[in-house]
MARVO-923061 format. One record per residue (C-alpha): residue number from 1; residue in three letters; z, x, y. Coordinates in steps of 0.1 Angstrom, whole numbers, plus 5000, padded with zeros to 4 digits. Example, Ala and Ser with C-alpha at 12.3 -4.5 7.8 and 13.67 -1.06 7.14 Angstrom:
<atoms>
+-----+-----+------+------+------+
|   i |  aa |    z |    x |    y |
+-----+-----+------+------+------+
|   1 | ALA | 5078 | 5123 | 4955 |
|   2 | SER | 5071 | 5137 | 4989 |
+-----+-----+------+------+------+
</atoms>
This chain:
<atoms>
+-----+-----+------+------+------+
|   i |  aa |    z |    x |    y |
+-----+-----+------+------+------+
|   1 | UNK | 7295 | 0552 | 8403 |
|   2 | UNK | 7303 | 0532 | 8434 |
|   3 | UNK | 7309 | 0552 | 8468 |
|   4 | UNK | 7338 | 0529 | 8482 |
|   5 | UNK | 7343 | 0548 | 8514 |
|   6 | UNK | 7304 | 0542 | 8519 |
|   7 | UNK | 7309 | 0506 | 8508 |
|   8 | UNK | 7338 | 0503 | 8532 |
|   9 | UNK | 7318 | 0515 | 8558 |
|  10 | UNK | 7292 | 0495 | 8551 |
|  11 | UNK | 7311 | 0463 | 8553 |
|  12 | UNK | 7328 | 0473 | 8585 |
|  13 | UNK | 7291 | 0485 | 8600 |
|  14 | UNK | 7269 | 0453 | 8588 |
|  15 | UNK | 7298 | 0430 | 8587 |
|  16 | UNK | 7324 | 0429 | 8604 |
|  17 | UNK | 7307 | 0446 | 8640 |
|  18 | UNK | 7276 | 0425 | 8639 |
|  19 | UNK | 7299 | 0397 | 8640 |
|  20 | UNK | 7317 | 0406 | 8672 |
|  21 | UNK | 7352 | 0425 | 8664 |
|  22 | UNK | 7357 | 0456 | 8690 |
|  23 | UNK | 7395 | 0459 | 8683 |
|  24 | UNK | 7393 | 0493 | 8669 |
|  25 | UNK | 7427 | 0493 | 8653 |
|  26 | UNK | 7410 | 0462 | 8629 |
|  27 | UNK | 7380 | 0482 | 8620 |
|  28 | UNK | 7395 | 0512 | 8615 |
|  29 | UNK | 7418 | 0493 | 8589 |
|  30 | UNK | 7390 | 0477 | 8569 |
|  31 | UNK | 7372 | 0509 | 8567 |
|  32 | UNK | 7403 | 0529 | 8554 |
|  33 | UNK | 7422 | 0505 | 8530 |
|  34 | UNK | 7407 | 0505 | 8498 |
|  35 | UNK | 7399 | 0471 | 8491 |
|  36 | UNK | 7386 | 0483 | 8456 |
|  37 | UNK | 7426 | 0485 | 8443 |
|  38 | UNK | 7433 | 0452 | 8447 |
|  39 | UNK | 7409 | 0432 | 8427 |
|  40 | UNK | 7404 | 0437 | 8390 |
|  41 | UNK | 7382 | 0465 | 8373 |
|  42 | UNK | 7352 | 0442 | 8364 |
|  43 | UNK | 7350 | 0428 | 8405 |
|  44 | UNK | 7359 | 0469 | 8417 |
|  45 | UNK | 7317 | 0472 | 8427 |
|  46 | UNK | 7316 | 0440 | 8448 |
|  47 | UNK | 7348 | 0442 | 8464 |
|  48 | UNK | 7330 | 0444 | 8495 |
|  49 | UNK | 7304 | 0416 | 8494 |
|  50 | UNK | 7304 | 0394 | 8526 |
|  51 | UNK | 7321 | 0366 | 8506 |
|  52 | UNK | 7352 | 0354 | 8495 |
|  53 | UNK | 7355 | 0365 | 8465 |
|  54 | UNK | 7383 | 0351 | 8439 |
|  55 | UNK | 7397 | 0372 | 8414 |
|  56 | UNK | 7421 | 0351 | 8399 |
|  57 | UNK | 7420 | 0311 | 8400 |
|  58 | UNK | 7433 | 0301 | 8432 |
|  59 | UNK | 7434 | 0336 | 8453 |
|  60 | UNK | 7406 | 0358 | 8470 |
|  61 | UNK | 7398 | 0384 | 8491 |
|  62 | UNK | 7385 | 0366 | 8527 |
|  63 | UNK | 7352 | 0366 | 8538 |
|  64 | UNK | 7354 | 0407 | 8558 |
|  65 | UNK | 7338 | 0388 | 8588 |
|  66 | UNK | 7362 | 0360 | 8589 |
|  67 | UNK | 7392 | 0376 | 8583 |
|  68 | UNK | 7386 | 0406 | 8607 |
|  69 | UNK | 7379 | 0380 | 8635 |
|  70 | UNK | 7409 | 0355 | 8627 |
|  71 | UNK | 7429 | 0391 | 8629 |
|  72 | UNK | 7413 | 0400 | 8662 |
|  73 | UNK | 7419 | 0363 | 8677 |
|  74 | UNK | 7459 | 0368 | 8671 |
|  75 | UNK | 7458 | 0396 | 8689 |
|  76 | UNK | 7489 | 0418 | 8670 |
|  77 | UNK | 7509 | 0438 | 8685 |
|  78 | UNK | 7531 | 0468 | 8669 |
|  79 | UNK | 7561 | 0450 | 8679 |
|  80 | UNK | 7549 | 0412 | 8663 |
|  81 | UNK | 7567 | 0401 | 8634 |
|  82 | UNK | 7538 | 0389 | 8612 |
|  83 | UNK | 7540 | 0361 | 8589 |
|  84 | UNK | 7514 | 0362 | 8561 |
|  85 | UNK | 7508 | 0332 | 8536 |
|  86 | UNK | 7493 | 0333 | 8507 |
|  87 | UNK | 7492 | 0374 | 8503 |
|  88 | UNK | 7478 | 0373 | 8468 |
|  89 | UNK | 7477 | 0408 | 8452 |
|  90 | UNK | 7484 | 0423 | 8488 |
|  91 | UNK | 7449 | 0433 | 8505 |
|  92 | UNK | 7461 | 0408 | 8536 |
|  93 | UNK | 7494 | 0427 | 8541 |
|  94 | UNK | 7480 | 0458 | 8534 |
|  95 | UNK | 7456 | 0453 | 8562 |
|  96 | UNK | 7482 | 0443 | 8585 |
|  97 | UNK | 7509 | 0470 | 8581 |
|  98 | UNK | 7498 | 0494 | 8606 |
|  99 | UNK | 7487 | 0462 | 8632 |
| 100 | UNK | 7521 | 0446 | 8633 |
| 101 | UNK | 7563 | 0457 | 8632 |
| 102 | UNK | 7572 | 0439 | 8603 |
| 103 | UNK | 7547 | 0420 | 8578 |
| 104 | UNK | 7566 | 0392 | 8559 |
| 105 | UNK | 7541 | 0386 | 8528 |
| 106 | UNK | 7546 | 0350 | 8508 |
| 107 | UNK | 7532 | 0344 | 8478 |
| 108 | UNK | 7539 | 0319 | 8450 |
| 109 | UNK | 7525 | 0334 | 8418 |
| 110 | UNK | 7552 | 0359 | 8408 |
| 111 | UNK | 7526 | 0385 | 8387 |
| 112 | UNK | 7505 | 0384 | 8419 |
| 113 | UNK | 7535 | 0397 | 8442 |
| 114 | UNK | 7543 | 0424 | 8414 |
| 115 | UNK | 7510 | 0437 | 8417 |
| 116 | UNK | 7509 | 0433 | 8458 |
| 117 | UNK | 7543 | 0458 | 8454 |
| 118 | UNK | 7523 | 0480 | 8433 |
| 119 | UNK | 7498 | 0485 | 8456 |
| 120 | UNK | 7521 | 0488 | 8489 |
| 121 | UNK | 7542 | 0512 | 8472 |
| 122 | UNK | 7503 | 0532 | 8461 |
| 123 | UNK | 7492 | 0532 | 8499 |
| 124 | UNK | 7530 | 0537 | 8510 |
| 125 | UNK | 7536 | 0507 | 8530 |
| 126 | UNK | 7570 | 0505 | 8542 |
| 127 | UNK | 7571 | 0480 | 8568 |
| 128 | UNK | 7554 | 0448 | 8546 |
| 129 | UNK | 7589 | 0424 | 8528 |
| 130 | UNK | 7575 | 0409 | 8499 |
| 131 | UNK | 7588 | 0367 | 8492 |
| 132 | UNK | 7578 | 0348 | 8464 |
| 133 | UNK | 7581 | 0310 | 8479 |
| 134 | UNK | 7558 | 0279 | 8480 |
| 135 | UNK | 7530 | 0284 | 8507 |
| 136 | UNK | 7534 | 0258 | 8526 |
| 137 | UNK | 7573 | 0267 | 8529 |
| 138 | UNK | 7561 | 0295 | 8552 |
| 139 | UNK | 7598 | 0319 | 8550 |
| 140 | UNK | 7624 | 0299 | 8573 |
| 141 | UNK | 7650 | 0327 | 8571 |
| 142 | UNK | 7632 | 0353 | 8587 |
| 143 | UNK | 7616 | 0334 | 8612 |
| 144 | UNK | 7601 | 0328 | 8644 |
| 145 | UNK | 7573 | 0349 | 8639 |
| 146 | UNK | 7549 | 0362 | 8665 |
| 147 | UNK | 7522 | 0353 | 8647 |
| 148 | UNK | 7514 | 0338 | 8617 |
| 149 | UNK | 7484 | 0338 | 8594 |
| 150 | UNK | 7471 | 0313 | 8562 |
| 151 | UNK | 7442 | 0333 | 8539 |
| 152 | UNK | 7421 | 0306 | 8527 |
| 153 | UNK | 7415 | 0273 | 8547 |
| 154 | UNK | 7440 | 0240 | 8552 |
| 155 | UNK | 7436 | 0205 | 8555 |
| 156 | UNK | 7462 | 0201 | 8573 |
| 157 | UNK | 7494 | 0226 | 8586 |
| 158 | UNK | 7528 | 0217 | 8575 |
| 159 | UNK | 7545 | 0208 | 8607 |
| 160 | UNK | 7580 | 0230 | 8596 |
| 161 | UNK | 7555 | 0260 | 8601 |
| 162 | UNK | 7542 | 0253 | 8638 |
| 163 | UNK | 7579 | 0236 | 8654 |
| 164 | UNK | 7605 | 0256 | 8632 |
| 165 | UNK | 7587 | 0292 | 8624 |
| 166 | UNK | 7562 | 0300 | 8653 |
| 167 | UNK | 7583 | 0322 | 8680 |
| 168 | UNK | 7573 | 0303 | 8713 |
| 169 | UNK | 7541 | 0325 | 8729 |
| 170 | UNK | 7534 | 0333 | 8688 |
| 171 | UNK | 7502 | 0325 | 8676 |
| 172 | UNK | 7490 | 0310 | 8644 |
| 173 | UNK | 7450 | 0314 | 8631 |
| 174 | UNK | 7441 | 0294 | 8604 |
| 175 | UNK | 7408 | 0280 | 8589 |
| 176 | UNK | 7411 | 0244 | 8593 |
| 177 | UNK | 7385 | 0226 | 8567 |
| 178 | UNK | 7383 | 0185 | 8561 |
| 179 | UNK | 7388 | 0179 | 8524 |
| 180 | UNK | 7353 | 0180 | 8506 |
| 181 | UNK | 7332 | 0194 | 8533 |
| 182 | UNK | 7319 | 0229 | 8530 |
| 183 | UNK | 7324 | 0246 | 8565 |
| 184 | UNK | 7358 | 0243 | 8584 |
| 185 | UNK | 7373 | 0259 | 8619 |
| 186 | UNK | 7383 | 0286 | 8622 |
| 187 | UNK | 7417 | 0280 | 8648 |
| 188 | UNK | 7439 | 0295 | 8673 |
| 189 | UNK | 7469 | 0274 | 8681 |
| 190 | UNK | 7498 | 0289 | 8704 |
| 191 | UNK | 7530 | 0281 | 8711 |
| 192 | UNK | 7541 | 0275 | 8749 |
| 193 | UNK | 7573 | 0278 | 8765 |
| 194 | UNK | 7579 | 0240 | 8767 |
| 195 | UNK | 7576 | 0242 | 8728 |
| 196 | UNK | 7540 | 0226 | 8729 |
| 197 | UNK | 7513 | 0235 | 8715 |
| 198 | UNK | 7476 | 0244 | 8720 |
| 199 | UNK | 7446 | 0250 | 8697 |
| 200 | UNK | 7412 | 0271 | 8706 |
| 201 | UNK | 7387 | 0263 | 8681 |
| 202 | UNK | 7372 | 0298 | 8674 |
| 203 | UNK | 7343 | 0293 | 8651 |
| 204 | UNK | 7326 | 0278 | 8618 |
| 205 | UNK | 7343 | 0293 | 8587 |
| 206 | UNK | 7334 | 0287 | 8549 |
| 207 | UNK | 7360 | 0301 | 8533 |
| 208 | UNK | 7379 | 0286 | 8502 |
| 209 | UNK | 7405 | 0261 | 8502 |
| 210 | UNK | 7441 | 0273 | 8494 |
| 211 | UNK | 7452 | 0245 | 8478 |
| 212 | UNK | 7489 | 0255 | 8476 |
| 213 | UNK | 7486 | 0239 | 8508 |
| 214 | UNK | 7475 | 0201 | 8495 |
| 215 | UNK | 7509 | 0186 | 8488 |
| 216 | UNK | 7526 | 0194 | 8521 |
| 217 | UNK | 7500 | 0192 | 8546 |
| 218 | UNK | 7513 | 0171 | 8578 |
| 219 | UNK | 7500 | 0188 | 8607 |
| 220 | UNK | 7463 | 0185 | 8622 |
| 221 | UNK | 7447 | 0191 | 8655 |
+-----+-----+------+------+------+
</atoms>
């Protein structure tokens, strides 16, 4: 029988720290959510490879590494209102409930979002507002967010997301990846107080494509 704690650790330990991440808020939040609960019984052992790993066509868990540093790179505060895109059966959210105020979680497939709820209300998350929308919509009516986050890499970011949703100072990390090639990069774009905006190119990232994303795609540094 897997040890998940010990698994947990281990990710967090060979992972996610070799890799860089200090903010000790982010580690402690991968070691103590149990990743385990939100992938099906068959994909429970590996839950904690250092991969993405998909457990339903179109959705995964990130890459540890890659998520914990995209995480780190917005740098969240516990007043932010977080936008989250793409929250699949809710791991993202889950990892960002105690990192930001309020945790608005999108998510397109509506049996997906019933089993995010499930395990919010199993870890007692209060502060994450569940939306089933397109992706690339983002959630207009709640917004400007103080950051916002895509899991799984882009093409391209619809330009409604950066102009009309991202609170000026907000930030917005995304894996940007050219369609067809294998690594993309992994991006930090802020808002300024003119309105423009700027974009830090962080680091190589593999991660899979969320294709939600390929029909309303306008936006590219």
């Amino acid at each position: 029988m897997t040890n998940f704690e010990q698994a947990r650790k281990t990710m967090v330990d060979s992972q996610i720290k070799t890799m860089g991440v200090i903010d000790q808020r982010i580690l402690d939040n991968f070691e103590n959510t149990p990743r385990e609960i939100f992938v099906p019984e068959a994909l429970k052992n590996v839950s904690c490879i250092d991969s993405d790993l998909e457990y339903v066509e179109g959705r995964f868990l990130l890459e540890p590494c890659v998520h914990a540093r995209l995480l780190e790179a917005a740098n969240i505060s516990d007043t932010d209102l977080v936008l989250d895109i793409g929250c699949g059966s809710g791991y993202s959210s889950a990892i960002l409930s105690s990192l930001g105020s309020t945790i608005i979680a999108t998510e397109s497939n509506q049996n997906l979002l019933s089993a995010a709820q499930r395990n919010w209300k199993t870890l007692g998350l209060c502060n994450v507002i569940p939306l089933e929308a397109p992706l690339a919509d983002g959630a207009e009516k709640h917004a400007p967010y103080d950051v916002i986050i895509i899991n799984g890499a882009v093409e391209k970011i619809p330009d409604s997301l950066l102009h009309n949703q991202l609170n000026t100072g907000g930030r917005f990390v995304a894996v940007i990846k050219e369609k067809g090639r294998l690594m993309g990069k992994a991006s930090l774009i802020e808002k300024n107080n003119d309105g423009s905006l700027s974009c830090i190119d962080l680091f190589e990232a593999g991660i899979k494509t969320l294709h939600d994303f390929d029909k309303k795609a306008e936006f590219v540094f």
